[in-house]
C-alpha positions in Angstrom: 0.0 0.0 0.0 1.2 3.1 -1.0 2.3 5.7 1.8 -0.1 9.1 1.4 1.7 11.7 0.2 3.2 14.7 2.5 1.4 17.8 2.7 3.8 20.7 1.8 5.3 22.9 4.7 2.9 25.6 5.6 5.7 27.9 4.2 5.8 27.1 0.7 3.4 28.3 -1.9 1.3 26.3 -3.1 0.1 28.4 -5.9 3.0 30.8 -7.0 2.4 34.7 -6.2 2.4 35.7 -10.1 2.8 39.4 -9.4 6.0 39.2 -7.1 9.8 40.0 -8.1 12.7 39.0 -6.1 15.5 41.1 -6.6 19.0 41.9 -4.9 21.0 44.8 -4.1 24.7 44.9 -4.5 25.4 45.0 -0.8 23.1 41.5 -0.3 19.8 42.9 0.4 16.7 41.0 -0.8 13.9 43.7 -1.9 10.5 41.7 -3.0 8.4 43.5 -4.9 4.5 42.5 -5.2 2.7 44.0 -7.2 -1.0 44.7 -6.6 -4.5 46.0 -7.5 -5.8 49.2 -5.3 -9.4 47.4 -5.8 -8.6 43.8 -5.8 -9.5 40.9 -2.9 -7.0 38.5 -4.4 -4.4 41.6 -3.9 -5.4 41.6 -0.1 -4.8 37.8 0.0 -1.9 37.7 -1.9 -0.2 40.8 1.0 -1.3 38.1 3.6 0.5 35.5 2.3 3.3 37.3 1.2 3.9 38.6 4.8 3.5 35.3 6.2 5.7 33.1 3.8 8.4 35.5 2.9 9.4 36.8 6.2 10.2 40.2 5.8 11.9 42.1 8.5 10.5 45.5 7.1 7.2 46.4 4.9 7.3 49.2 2.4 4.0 50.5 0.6 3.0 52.8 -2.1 1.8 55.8 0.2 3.3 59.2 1.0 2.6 60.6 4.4 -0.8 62.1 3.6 -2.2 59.0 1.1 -1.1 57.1 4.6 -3.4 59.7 6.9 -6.0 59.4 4.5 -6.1 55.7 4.5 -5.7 54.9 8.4 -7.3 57.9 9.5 -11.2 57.8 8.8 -11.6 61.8 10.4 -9.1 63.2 7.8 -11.9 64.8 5.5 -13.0 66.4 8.4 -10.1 68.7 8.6 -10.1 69.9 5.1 -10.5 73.8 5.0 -12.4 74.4 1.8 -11.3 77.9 2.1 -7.4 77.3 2.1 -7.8 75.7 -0.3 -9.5 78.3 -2.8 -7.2 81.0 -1.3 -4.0 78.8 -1.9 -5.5 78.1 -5.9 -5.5 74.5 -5.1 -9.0 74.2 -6.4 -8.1 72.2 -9.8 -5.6 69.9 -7.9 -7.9 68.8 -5.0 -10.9 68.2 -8.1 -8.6 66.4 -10.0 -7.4 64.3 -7.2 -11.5 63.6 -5.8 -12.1 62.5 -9.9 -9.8 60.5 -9.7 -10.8 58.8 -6.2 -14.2 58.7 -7.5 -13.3 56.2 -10.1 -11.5 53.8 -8.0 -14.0 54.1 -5.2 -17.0 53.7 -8.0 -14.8 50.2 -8.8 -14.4 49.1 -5.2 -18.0 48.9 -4.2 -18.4 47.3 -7.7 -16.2 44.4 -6.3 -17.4 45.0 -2.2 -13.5 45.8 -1.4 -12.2 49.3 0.4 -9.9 51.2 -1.8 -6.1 50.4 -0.9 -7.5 47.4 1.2 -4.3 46.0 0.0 -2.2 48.9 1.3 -4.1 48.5 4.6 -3.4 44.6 4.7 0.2 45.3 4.6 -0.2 48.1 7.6 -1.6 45.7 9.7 0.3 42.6 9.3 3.0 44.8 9.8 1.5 46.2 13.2 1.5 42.8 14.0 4.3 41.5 13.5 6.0 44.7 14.9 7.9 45.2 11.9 9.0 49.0 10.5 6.5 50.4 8.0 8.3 52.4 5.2 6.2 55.3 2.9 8.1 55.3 0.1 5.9 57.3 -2.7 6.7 60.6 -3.7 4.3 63.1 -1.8 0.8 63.1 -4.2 0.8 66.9 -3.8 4.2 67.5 -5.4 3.1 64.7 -8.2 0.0 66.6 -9.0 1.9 70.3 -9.3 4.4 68.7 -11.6 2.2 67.0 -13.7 0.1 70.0 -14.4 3.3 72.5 -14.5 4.0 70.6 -17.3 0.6 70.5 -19.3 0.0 73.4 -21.8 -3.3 75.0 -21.8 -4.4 72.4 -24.3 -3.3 69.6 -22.4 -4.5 70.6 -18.8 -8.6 70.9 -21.2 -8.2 67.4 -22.6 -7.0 66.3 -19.3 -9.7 67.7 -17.4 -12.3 66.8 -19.8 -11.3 63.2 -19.3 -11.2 63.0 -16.0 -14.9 64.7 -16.0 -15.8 62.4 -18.5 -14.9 59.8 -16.5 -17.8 60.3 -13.8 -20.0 59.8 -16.7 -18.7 56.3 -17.4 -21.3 53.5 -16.6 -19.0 50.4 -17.4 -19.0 47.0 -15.0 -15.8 46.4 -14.2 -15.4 42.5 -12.3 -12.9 41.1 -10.4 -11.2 38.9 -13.4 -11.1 42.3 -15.7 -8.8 43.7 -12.3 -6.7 40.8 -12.1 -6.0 40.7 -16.1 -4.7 44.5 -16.1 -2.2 42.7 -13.6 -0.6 40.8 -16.4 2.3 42.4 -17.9 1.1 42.7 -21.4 -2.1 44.7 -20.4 0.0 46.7 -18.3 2.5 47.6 -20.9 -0.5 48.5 -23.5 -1.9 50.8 -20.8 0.8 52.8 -20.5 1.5 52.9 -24.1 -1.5 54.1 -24.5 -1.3 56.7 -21.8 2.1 58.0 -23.2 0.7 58.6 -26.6 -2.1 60.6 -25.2 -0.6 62.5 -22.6 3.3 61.9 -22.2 3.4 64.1 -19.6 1.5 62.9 -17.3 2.5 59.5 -17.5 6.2 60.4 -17.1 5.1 62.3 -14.0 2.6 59.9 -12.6 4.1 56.8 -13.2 8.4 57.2 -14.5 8.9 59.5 -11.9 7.4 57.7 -9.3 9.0 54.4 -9.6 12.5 56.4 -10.0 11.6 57.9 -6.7 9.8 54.9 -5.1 13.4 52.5 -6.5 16.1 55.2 -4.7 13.7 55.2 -1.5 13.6 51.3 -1.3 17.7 51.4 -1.6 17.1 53.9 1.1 15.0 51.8 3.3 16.7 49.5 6.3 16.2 45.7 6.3 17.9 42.7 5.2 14.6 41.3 3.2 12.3 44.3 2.2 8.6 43.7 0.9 7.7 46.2 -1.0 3.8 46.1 -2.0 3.3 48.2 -5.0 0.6 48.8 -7.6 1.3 46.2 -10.7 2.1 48.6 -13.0 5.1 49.6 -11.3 7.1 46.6 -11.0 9.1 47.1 -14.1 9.8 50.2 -13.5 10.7 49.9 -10.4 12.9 46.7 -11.2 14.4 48.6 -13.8 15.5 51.7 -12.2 16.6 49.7 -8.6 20.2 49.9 -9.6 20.7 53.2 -10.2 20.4 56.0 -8.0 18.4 58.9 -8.1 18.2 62.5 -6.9 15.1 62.9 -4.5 15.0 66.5 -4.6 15.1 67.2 -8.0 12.3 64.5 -8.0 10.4 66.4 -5.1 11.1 69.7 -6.9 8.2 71.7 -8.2 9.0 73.7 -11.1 8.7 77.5 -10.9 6.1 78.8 -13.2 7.6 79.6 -16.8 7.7 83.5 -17.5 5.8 82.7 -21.0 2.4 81.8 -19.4 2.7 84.5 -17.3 3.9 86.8 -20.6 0.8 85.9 -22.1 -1.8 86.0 -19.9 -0.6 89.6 -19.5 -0.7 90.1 -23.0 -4.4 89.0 -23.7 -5.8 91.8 -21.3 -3.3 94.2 -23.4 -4.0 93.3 -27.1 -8.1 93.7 -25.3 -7.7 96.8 -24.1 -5.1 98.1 -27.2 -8.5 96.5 -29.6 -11.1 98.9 -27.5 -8.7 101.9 -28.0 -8.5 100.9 -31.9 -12.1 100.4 -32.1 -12.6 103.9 -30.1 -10.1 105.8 -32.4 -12.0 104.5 -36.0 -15.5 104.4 -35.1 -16.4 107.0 -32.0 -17.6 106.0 -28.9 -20.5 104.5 -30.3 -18.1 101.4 -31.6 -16.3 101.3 -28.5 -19.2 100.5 -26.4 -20.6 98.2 -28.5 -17.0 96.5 -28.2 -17.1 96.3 -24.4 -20.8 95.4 -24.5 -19.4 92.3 -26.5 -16.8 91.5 -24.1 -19.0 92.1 -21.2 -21.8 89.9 -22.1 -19.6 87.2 -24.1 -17.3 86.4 -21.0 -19.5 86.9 -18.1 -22.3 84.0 -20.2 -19.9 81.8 -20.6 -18.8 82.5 -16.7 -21.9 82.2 -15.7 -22.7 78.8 -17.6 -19.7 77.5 -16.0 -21.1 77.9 -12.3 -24.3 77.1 -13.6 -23.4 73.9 -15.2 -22.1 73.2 -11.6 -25.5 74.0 -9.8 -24.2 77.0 -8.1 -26.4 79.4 -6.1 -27.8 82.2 -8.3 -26.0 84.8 -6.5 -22.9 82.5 -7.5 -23.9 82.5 -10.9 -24.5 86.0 -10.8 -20.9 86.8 -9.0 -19.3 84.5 -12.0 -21.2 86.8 -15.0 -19.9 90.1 -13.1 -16.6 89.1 -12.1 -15.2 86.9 -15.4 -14.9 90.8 -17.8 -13.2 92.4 -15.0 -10.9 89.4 -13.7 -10.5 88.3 -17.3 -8.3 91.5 -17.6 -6.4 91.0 -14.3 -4.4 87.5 -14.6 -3.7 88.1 -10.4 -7.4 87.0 -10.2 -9.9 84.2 -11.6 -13.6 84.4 -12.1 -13.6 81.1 -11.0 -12.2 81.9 -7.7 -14.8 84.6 -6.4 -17.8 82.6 -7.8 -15.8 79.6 -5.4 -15.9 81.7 -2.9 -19.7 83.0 -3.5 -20.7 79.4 -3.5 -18.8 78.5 -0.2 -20.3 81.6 1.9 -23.6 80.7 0.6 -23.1 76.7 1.2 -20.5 76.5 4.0 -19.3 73.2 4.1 -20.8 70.9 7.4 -18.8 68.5 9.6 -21.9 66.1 7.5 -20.5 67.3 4.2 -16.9 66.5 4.9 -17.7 63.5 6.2 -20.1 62.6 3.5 -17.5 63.5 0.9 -15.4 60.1 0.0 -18.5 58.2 -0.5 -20.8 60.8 -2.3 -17.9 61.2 -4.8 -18.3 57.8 -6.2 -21.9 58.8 -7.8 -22.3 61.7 -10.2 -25.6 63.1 -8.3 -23.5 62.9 -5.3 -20.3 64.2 -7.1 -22.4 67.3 -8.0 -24.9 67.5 -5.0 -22.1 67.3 -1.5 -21.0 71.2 -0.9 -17.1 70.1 -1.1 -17.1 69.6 -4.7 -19.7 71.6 -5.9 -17.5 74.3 -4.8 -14.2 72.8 -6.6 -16.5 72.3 -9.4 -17.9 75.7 -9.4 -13.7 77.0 -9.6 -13.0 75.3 -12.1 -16.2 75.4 -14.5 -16.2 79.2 -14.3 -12.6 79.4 -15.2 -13.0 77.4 -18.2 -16.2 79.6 -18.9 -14.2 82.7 -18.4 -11.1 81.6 -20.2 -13.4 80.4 -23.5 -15.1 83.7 -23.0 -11.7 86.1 -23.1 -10.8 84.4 -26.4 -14.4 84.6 -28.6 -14.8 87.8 -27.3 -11.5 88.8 -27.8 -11.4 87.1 -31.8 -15.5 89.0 -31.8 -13.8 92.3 -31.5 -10.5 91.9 -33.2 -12.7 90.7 -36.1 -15.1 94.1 -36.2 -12.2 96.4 -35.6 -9.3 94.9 -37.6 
C-alpha cells in the first residue's frame, strides 16, 4: 500500500504569487516587490500570504505621508478647509485628485472591497508583526503640481475633460477584468496608450514615481524588504533599482515659466489696445458696443460654468460680473470669487466632509455634496471665463481689424 503523500510545509506556496519580483542589491539585500491592484480581494490575500511566507523584517507601501493619513485615518476629510484651499489656488488639484478617487471608489464597491485594502493589509500585518513600516511614494501633492506645471493650456482641457468624463462612465468592471490589467502585457498597453495621449503625465505619474519609489527602497533599512506596490510599477521599479536617483530634484516643483505668465498679461493688453483701436475709427459708439461684447460674451460663458455646476444664483451671478473684469487681471480668476460666493452661501458641514469620500463615487453625489460643488464651481467658471476672453477677444479683433 502506498504511503499518502506529505502535505507541503505551511511555508511554501502552493500556488505561486504571479505578481512578485525577487531582486538583490549589491550590498546582499533581498527587496521583494508585489505587485497589486488598489481594488482587488486576491491583492489583499496575496499581502497576507506574502507577509506570512516570505518573512520580511521590514514592509514598504506605495503611500506618501498624507495617502497614509487618509487611509488609516477615517476623520481626515474632516479637517479639510475648503477655504485654504481656494485661497491657496488648489481648487483644480484637489478636483482632479476627488475625480480620480471617485473612479477607483465607483470600482471598489463594484467588487465590495475598500480602496487600498491591499495597502491597509500590509499596515496591519505589519502592526502585527511589529515590523517597521516604510512610505516610500513621492508626496501626491508634489506629483499633481508637476504634472500639471507641465501640461500646456491644451493639455491641462483634454485632461480635465477626461477625467470629467470619467464620472460619466457607466462600465461594470469585475474582479477577473482587475486581475487581467495585472498581467504584464495589459499593463504595458496601458501605459503605451497613456504615453501617446498624454506623455506628460504618464512620465510624471508613473516614471517619476518608480524612480523615486526604486532610490527610497535602496534607502529603506532591512535585510529582506517587501515592498507592495501597484502592478504597474514593478518594471519600473525593477528597472530603475540599480541606479540611484536624486530625491529633490524629484520632489522639486517647477517654478512657473515666464511665457504663461507673458501671455496672460498680454491678452488683457492686445483687449484693451482693440477697444482703443475700435474707439479711435469708429467713436464711442463702436467702443461701447465692443465692451458690450466682451462684457456679455465672457460673463455668459462664466456664468454657464457655475451654472453647469449647480451653483447658487448669486454664484452665478458673482461669476457673469466678475469673469470681464478678472478676465483683464491675470492676479485673479472668475472662477475663484464665484468659489468663494458658493462656499459663503453653502459653507461646508462636519456632515458634508464626512459625507465627501463616498458621495464622490456617484455623479448626483459628485455634484450634490457642498465640497465639490465648490471645486466644481472654480473650475467650471474658469473654463467659462477663459473660453469667453478668447471669442470675445477674436469677436472684437474681427469688427475692428
Amino acid at each position: 500500500m502506498d504511503e499518502p503523500e506529505a502535505s507541503p510545509p505551511a511555508s511554501l506556496t502552493v500556488t505561486p504569487l504571479t505578481t512578485l519580483r525577487e531582486l538583490s542589491l549589491p550590498d546582499g539585500r533581498e527587496i521583494l516587490l508585489l505587485g497589486t491592484a488598489h481594488v482587488s480581494k486576491r491583492s489583499v490575500a496575496d499581502v497576507a500570504r506574502a507577509v506570512e511566507e516570505l518573512q520580511p523584517d521590514t514592509i514598504a507601501v506605495e503611500l506618501c505621508e498624507a495617502r497614509y493619513r487618509n487611509l488609516t485615518d477615517r476623520e481626515a476629510w474632516r479637517r479639510l478647509d475648503v477655504f485654504k484651499v481656494l485661497r491657496e489656488g488648489k481648487a483644480p488639484l484637489l478636483l482632479s485628485s476627488l475625480v480620480m478617487t471617485s473612479f477607483q471608489r465607483r470600482i471598489a464597491k463594484e467588487l465590495g472591497v475598500t480602496p487600498g485594502a491591499e495597502m491597509l493589509e500590509a499596515i496591519e500585518r505589519a502592526k502585527e508583526k511589529d515590523l517597521p513600516i516604510e512610505l516610500i511614494d513621492r508626496d501626491i501633492q508634489v506629483t499633481l503640481r508637476r504634472t500639471w506645471s507641465r501640461l500646456g493650456w491644451w493639455a491641462k482641457l483634454k485632461l480635465m475633460a477626461q477625467l470629467v468624463g470619467s464620472l460619466f462612465v457607466g462600465q461594470e468592471i469585475d474582479e477577473e477584468m482587475i486581475e487581467k490589467l495585472k498581467e504584464e502585457e495589459e499593463l504595458a498597453g496601458l501605459l503605451e496608450a497613456m504615453a501617446a495621449a498624454l506623455p506628460q503625465v504618464k512620465s510624471t505619474l508613473i516614471d517619476e514615481r518608480d524612480r523615486y519609489m526604486a532610490q527610497r527602497l535602496r534607502q529603506t533599512g532591512g535585510r529582506r524588504v517587501l515592498a507592495v506596490v501597484g502592478a504597474g510599477h514593478l518594471a519600473g521599479i525593477a528597472a530603475n533599482l540599480d541606479a540611484a536617483s536624486d530625491l529633490a530634484e524629484l520632489e522639486r516643483v517647477p517654478p512657473r515659466s515666464w511665457a504663461p505668465r507673458l501671455v496672460a498679461w498680454l491678452i488683457p493688453l492686445a483687449i484693451v489696445a482693440l477697444l482703443v483701436v475700435g474707439f479711435l475709427r469708429g467713436g464711442l459708439e463702436e467702443s461701447m458696443t465692443s465692451v458690450a461684447l466682451w462684457v456679455l460674451v465672457n460673463g455668459t460663458l462664466a456664468a454657464l460654468g457655475a451654472l453647469a455646476a449647480f451653483g447658487h444664483p448669486l454664484t452665478i451671478a458673482a461669476a457673469f460680473v466678475a469673469a470681464p473684469i478678472t478676465s483683464l487681471n491675470p492676479l485673479i480668476a472668475a472662477g475663484w470669487v464665484a468659489g468663494l460666493v458658493q462656499a459663503w452661501i453653502h459653507r461646508p458641514t462636519v456632515s458634508d466632509l464626512e459625507d465627501l469620500p463616498e458621495d464622490i463615487t456617484t455623479l448626483k453625489g459628485f455634484w450634490g455634496n457642498s465640497v465639490s460643488r465648490i471645486l466644481l464651481v472654480v473650475v467650471l467658471a474658469n473654463l467659462g471665463s477663459m473660453l469667453g476672453t478668447f471669442v470675445a477677444g477674436g469677436w472684437i479683433a474681427a469688427r475692428t481689424l
